[in-house]
Biopython code that builds the backbone (N, CA, C, O; Angstrom):
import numpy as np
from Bio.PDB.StructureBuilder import StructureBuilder

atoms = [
    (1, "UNK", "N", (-7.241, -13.691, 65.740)),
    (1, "UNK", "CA", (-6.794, -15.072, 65.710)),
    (1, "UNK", "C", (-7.318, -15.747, 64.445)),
    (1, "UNK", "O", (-8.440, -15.417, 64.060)),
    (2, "UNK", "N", (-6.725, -16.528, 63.857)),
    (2, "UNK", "CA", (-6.989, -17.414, 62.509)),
    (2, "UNK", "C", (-8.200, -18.197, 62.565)),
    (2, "UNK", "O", (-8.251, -18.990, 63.506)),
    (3, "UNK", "N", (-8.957, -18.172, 61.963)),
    (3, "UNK", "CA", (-10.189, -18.883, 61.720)),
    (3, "UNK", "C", (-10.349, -20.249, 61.669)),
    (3, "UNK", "O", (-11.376, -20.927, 61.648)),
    (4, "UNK", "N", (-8.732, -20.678, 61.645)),
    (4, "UNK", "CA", (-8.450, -21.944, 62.004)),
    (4, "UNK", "C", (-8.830, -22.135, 63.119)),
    (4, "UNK", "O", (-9.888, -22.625, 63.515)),
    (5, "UNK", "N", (-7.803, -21.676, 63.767)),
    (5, "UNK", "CA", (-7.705, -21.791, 65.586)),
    (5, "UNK", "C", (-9.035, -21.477, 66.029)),
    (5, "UNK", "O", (-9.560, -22.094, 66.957)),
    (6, "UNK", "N", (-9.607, -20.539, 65.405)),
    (6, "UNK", "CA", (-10.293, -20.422, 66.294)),
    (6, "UNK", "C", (-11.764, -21.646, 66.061)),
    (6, "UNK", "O", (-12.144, -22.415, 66.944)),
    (7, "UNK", "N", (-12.182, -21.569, 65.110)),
    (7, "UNK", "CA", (-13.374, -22.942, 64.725)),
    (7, "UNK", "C", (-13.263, -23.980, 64.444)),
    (7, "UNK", "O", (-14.257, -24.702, 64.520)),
    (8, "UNK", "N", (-11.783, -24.615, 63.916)),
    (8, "UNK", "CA", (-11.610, -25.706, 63.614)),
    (8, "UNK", "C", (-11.771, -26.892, 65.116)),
    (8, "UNK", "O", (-11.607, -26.530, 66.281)),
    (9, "UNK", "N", (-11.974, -27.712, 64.860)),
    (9, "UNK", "CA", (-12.393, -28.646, 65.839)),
    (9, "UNK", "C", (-11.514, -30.275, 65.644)),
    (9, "UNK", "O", (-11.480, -30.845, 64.553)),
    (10, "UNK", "N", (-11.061, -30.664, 66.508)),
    (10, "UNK", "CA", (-10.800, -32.130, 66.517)),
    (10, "UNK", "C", (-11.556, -32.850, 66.047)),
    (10, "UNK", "O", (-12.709, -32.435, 66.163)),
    (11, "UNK", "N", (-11.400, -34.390, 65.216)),
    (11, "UNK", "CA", (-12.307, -35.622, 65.209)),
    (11, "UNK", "C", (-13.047, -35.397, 66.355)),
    (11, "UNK", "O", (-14.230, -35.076, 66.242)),
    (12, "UNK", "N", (-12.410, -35.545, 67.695)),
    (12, "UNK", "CA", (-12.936, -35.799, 68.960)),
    (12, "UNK", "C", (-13.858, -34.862, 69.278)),
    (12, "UNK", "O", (-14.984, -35.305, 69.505)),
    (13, "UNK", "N", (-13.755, -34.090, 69.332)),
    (13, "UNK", "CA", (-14.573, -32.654, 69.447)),
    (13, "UNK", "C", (-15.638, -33.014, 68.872)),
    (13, "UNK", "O", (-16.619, -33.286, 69.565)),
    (14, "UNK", "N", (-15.696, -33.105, 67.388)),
    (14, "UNK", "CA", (-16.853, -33.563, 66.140)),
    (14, "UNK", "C", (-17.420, -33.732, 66.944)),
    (14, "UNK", "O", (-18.295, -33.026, 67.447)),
    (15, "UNK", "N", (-16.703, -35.549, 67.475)),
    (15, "UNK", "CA", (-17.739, -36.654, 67.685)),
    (15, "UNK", "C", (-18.368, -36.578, 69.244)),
    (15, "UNK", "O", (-19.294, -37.198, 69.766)),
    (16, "UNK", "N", (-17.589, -35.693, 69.680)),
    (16, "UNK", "CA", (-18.276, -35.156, 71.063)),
    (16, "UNK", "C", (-19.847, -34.293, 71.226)),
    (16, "UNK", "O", (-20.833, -34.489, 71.937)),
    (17, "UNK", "N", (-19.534, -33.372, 70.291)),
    (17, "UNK", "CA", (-20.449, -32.880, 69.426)),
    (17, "UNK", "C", (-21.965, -33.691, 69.154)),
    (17, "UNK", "O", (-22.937, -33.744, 69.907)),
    (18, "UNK", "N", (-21.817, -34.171, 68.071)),
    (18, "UNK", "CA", (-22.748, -35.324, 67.735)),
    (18, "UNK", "C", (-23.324, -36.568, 68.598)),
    (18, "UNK", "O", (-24.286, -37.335, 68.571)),
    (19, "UNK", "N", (-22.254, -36.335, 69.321)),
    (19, "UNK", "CA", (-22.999, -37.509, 70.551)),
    (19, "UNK", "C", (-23.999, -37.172, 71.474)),
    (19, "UNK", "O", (-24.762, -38.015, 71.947)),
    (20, "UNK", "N", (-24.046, -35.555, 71.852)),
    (20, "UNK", "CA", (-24.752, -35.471, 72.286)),
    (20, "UNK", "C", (-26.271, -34.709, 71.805)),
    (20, "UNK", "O", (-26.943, -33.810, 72.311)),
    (21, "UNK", "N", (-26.417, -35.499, 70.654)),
    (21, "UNK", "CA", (-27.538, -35.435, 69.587)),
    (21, "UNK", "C", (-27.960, -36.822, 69.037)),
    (21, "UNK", "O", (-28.663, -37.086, 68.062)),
    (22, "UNK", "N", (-27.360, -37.611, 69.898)),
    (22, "UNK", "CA", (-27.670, -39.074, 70.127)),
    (22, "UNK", "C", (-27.065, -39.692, 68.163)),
    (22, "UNK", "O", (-27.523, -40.637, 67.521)),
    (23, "UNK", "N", (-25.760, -38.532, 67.681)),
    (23, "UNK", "CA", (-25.353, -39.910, 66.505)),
    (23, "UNK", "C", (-24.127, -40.514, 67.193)),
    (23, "UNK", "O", (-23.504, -39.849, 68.022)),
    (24, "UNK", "N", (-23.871, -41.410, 66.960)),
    (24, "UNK", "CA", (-22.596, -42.253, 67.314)),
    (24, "UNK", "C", (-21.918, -42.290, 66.259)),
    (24, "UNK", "O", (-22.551, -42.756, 65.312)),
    (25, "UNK", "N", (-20.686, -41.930, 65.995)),
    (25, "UNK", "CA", (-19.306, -41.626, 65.244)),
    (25, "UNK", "C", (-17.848, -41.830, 65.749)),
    (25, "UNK", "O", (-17.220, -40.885, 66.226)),
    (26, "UNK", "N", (-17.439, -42.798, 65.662)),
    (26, "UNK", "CA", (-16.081, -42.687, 66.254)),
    (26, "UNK", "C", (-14.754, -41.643, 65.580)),
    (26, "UNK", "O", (-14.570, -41.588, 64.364)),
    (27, "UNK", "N", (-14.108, -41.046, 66.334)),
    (27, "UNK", "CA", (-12.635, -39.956, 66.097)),
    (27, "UNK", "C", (-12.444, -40.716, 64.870)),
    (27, "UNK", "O", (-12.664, -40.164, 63.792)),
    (28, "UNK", "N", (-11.987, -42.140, 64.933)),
    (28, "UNK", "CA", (-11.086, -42.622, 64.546)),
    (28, "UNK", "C", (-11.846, -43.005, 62.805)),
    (28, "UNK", "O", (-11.057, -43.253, 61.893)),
    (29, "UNK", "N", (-13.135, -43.010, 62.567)),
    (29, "UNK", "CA", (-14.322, -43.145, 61.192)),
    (29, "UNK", "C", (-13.973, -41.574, 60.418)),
    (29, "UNK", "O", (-13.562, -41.492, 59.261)),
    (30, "UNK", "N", (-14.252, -40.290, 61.390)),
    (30, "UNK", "CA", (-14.029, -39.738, 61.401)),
    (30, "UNK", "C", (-12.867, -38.871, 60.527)),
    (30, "UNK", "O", (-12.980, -38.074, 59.596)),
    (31, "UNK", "N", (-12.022, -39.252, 61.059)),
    (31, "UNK", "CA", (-10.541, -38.895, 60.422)),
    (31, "UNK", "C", (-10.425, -39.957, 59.167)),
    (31, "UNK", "O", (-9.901, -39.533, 58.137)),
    (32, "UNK", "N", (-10.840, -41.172, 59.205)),
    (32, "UNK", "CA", (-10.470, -41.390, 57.594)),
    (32, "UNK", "C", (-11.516, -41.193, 56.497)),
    (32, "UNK", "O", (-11.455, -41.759, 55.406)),
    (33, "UNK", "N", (-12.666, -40.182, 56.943)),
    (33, "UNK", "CA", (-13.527, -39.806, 56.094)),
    (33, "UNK", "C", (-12.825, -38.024, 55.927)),
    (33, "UNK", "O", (-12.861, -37.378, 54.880)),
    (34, "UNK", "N", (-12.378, -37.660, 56.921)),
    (34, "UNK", "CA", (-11.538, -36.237, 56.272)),
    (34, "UNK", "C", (-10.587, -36.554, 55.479)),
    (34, "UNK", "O", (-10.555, -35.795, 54.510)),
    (35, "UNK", "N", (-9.623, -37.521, 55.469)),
    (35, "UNK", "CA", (-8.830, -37.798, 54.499)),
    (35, "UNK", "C", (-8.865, -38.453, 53.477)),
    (35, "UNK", "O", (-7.926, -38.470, 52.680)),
    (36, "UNK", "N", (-10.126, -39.211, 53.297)),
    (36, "UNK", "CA", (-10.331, -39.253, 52.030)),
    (36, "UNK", "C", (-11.402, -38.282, 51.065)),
    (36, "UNK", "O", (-11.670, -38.517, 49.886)),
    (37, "UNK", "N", (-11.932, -37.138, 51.880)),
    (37, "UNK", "CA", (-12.205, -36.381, 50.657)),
    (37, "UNK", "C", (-11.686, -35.284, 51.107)),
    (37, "UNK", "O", (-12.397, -34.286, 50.999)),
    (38, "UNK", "N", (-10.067, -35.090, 51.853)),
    (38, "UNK", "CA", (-9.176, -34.257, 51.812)),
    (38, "UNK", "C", (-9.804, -33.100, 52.733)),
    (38, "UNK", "O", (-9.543, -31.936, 52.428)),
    (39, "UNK", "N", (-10.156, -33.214, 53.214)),
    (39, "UNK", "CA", (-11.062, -32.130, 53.952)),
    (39, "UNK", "C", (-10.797, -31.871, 55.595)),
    (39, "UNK", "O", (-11.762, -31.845, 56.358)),
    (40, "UNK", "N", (-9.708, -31.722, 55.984)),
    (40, "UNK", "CA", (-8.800, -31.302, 57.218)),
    (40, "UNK", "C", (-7.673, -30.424, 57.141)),
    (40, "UNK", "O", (-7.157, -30.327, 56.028)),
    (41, "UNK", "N", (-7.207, -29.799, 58.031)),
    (41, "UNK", "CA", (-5.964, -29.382, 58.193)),
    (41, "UNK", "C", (-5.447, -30.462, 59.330)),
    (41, "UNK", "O", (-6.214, -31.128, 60.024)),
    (42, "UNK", "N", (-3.614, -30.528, 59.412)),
    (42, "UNK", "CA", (-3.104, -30.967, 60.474)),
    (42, "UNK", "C", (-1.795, -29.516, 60.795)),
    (42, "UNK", "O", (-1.431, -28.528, 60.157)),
    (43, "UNK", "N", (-1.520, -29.999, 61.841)),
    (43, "UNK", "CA", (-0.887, -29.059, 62.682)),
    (43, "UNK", "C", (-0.051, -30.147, 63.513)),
    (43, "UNK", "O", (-0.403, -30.600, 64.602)),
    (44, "UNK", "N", (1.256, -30.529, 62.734)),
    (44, "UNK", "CA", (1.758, -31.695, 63.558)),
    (44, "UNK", "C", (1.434, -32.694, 63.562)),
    (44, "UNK", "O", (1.253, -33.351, 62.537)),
    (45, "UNK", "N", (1.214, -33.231, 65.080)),
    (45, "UNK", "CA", (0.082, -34.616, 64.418)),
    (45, "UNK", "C", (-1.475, -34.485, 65.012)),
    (45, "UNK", "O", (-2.138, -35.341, 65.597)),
    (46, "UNK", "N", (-1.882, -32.876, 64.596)),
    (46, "UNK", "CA", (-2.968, -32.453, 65.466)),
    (46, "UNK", "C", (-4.019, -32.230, 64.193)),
    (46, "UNK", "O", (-3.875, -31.258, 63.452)),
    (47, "UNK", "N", (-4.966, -33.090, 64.014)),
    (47, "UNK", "CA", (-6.034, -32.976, 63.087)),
    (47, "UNK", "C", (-7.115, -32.427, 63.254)),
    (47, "UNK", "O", (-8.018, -32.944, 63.912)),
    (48, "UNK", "N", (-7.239, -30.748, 62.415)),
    (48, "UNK", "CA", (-8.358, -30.083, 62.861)),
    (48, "UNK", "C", (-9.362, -29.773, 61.370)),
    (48, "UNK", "O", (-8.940, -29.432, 60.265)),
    (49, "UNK", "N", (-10.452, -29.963, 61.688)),
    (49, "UNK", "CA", (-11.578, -29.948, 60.424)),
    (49, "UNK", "C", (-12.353, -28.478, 61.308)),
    (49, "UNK", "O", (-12.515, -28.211, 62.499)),
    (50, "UNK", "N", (-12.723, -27.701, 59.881)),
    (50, "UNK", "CA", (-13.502, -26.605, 60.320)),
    (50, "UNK", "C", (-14.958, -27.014, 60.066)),
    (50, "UNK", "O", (-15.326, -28.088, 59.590)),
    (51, "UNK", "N", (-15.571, -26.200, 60.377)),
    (51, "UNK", "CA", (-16.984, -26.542, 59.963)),
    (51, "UNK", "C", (-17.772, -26.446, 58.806)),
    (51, "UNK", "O", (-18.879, -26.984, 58.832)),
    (52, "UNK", "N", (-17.246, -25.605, 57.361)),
    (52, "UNK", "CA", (-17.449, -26.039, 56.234)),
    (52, "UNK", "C", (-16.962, -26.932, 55.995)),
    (52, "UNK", "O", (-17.403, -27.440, 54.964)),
    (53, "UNK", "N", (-15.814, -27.712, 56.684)),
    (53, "UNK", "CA", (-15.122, -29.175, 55.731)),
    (53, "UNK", "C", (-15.582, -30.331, 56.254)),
    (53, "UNK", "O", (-15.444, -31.413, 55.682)),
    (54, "UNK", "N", (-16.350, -30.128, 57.748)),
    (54, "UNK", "CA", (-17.270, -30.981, 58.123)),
    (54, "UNK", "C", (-18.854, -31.331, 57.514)),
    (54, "UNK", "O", (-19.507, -32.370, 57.413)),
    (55, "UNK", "N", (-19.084, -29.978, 57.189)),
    (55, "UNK", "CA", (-20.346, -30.033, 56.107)),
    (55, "UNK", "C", (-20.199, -30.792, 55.749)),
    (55, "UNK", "O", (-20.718, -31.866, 56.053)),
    (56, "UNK", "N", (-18.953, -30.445, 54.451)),
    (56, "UNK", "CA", (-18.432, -31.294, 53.277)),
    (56, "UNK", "C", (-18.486, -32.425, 53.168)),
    (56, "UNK", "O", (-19.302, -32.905, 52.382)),
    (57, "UNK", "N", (-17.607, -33.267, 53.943)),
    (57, "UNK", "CA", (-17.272, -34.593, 54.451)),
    (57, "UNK", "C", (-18.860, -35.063, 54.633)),
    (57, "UNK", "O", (-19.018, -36.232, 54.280)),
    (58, "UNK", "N", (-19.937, -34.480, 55.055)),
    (58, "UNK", "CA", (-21.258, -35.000, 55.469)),
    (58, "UNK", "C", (-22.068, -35.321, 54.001)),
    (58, "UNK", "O", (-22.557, -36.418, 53.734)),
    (59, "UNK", "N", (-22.114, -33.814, 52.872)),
    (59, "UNK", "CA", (-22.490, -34.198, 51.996)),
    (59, "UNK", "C", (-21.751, -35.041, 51.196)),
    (59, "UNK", "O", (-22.471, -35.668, 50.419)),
    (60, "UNK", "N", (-20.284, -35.345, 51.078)),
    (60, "UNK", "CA", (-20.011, -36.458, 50.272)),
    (60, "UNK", "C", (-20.476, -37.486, 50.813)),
    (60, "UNK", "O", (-21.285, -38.036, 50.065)),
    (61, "UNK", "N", (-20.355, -37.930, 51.640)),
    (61, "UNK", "CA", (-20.634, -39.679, 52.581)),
    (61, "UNK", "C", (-22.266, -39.587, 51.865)),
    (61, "UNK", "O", (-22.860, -40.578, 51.440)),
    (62, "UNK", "N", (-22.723, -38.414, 51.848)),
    (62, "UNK", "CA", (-24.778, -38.651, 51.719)),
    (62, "UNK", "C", (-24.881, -39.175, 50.208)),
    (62, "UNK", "O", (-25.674, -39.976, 49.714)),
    (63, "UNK", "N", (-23.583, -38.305, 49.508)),
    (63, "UNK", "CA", (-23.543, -38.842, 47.639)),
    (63, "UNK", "C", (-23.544, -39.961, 47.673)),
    (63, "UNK", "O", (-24.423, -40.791, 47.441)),
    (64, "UNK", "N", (-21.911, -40.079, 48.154)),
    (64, "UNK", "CA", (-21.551, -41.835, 47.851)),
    (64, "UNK", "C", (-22.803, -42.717, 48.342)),
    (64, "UNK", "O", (-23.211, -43.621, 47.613)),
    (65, "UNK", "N", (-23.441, -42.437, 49.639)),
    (65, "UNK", "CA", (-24.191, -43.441, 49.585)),
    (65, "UNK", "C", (-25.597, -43.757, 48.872)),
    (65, "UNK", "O", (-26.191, -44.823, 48.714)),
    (66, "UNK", "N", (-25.909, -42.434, 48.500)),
    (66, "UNK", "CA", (-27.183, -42.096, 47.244)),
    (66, "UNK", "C", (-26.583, -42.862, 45.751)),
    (66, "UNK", "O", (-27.233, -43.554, 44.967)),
    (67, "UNK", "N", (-25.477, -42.565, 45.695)),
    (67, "UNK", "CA", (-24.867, -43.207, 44.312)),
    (67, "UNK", "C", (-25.125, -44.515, 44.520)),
    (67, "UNK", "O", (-25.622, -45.112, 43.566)),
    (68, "UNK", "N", (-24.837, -45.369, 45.918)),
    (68, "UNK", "CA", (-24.898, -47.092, 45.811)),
    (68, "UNK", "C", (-26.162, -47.849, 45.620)),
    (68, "UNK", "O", (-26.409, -48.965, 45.164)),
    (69, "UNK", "N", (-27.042, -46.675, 46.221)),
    (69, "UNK", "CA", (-28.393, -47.369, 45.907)),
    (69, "UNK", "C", (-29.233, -47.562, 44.878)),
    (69, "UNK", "O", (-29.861, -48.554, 44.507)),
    (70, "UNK", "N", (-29.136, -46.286, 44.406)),
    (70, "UNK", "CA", (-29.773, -45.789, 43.325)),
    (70, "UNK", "C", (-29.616, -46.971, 42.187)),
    (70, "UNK", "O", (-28.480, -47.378, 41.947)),
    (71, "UNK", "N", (-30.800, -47.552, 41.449)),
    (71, "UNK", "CA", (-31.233, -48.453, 40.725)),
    (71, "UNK", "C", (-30.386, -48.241, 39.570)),
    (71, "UNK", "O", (-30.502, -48.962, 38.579)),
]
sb = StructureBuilder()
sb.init_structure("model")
sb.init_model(0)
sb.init_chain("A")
sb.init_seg("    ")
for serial, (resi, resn, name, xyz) in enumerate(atoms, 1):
    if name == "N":
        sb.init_residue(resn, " ", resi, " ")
    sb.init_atom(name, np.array(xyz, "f"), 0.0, 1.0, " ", f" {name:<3s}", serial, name[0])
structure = sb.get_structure()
C-alpha cells in the first residue's frame, strides 16, 4: 500500500494527536499552515499531510517565528 495511505494523516488526526499531549491546534490552523508552506496532499476534498510534511510545517512556523523576534 502507498506510503500515502498508509501514514498520511488528516488535520484532524494531527490535532487529535497533539491533543493528547496537552497542545491545542485546531484542523482548521492546521490546514492553512499546510497550504501555505505547500506541504499536503489532497485526495478530492480529503487533506492528508504525512509526517515529514508535518515536521516541516513545524519547523517553518519555529523560523517564521524566530525571524519576528530576533533584534
Amino acid at each position: 500500500m502507498s506510503n500515502l495511505l498508509e501514514n498520511g494523516r488528516t488535520p484532524e488526526q494531527w490535532c487529535e494527536q497533539l491533543s493528547l499531549r496537552g497542545i491545542k491546534l485546531s484542523p482548521r490552523t492546521l490546514r492553512a499552515k499546510a497550504r501555505a508552506h505547500s506541504q499536503f496532499y489532497t485526495i478530492g476534498n480529503l487533506m492528508l499531510i504525512l509526517p515529514n510534511q508535518f515536521e516541516a510545517i513545524l519547523l517553518a512556523e519555529t523560523e517564521a517565528e524566530q525571524s519576528q523576534t530576533a533584534p
